[in-house]
N, C-alpha and C positions, 0 to 999 in steps of 0.2 A: 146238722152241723153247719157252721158258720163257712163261707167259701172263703177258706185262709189252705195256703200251702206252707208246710214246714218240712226242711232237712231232715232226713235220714241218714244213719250212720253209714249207709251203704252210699254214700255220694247223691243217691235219687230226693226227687220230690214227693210229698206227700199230701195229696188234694184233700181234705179231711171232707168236703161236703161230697167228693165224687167217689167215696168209699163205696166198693159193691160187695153185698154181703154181709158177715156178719163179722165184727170186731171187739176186741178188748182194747180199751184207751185205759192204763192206771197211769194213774199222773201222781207226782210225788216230788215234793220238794228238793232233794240233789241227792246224788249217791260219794258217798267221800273217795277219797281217792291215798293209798297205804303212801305215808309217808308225809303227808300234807293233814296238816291239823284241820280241824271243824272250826266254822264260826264261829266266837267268844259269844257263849251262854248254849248254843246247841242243844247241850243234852240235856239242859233245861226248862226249853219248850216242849210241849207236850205236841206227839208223835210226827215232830222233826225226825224222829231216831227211823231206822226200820229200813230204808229203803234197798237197800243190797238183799238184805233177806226176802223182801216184797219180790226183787225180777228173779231173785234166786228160785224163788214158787211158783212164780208163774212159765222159768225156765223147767223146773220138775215137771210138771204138769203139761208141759205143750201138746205131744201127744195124745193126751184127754182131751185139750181143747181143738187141736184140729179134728180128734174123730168127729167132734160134734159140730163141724164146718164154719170152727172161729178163729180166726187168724190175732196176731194179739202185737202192740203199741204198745212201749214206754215212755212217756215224754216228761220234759221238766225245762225246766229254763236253763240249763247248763249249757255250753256253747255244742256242736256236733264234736269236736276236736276229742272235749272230756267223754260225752256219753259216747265215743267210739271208744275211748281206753275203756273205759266202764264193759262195756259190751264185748269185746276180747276179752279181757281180765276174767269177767263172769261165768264166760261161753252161751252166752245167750243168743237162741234162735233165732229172734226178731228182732226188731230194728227198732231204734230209739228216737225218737226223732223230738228236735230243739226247735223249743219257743222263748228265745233269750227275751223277745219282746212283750212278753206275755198279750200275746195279742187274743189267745181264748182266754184269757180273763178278762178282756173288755168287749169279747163276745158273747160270750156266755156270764159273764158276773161271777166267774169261781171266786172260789177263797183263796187268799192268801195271807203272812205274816212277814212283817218284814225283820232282821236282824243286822244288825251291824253295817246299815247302811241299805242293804240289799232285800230283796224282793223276792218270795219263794210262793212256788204254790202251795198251798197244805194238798194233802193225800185225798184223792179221791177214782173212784171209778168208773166209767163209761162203759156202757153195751149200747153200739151204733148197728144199725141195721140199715143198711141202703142209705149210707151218710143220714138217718135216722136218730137221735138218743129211744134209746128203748127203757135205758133201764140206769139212773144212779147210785153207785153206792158211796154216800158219806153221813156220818164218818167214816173211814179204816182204821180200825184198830182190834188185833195185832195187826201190823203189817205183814205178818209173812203168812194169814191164812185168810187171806182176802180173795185167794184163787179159790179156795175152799167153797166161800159164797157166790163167788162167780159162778162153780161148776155147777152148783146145788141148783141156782136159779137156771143158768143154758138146759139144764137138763129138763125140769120144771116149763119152760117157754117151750120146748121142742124145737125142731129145727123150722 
């Protein structure tokens, strides 16, 4: 992982290349926010949509992922502000942390689409091992059973 640090919904820092252990990064374009419309065309770019059910699954699932010694990341380029309402709203266990800069996409070369101006990541997932990539998965799609092949694979790796 690139030696970049990003916000956490909990106020903290998050050193991505000084990760110890093993992690889930799903990274995902933005999660909408009830009462505030979506970006003019959203729902028809192909799998912009998804992402509330995406942390909603990997918030079901936490406890599977911890027994299997994996702690788990959301990130997206939404400011800390919004992925902390997101994150209350949700009740999600872990913490989200904001790359408004997208600076792992000029790390790493992710994908993104831009809309209405603005700059999103597309959907993807990380399995970091000792600030490590171990393992990608893109594309995502469904977004909301991406924990599904997560689990499938951690299990599959061993610990």
């Amino acid at each position: 992982m690139p030696a970049l640090t990003l916000p956490a919904t909990d106020g903290s820092n998050v050193s991505l290349n000084e990760l110890d252990g093993r992690w889930v990064i799903y990274i995902y374009p933005m999660t909408g926010r009830p009462g505030l419309p979506l970006p003019e065309g959203w729902d028809g770019i192909p799998g912009a949509r998804g992402c509330t059910p995406q942390s909603c699954s990997f918030r079901d699932h936490h406890a599977e992922l911890a027994a299997l010694h994996t702690g788990v990341f959301g990130l997206s380029v939404q400011s800390t502000e919004v992925q902390r309402e997101a994150r209350e709203r949700l009740h999600l266990p872990f913490q989200l942390l904001s790359d408004t800069g997208l600076q792992l996409k000029s790390s790493l070369r992710l994908p993104t689409f831009s809309v209405t101006g603005m700059e999103w990541f597309k959907r993807l997932t990380l399995i970091v091992q000792d600030g490590r990539i171990a393992k990608v998965f893109y594309p995502v799609f469904p977004p909301d059973s991406n924990v599904v092949e997560v689990l499938a694979w951690l299990r599959n790796a061993g610990d």
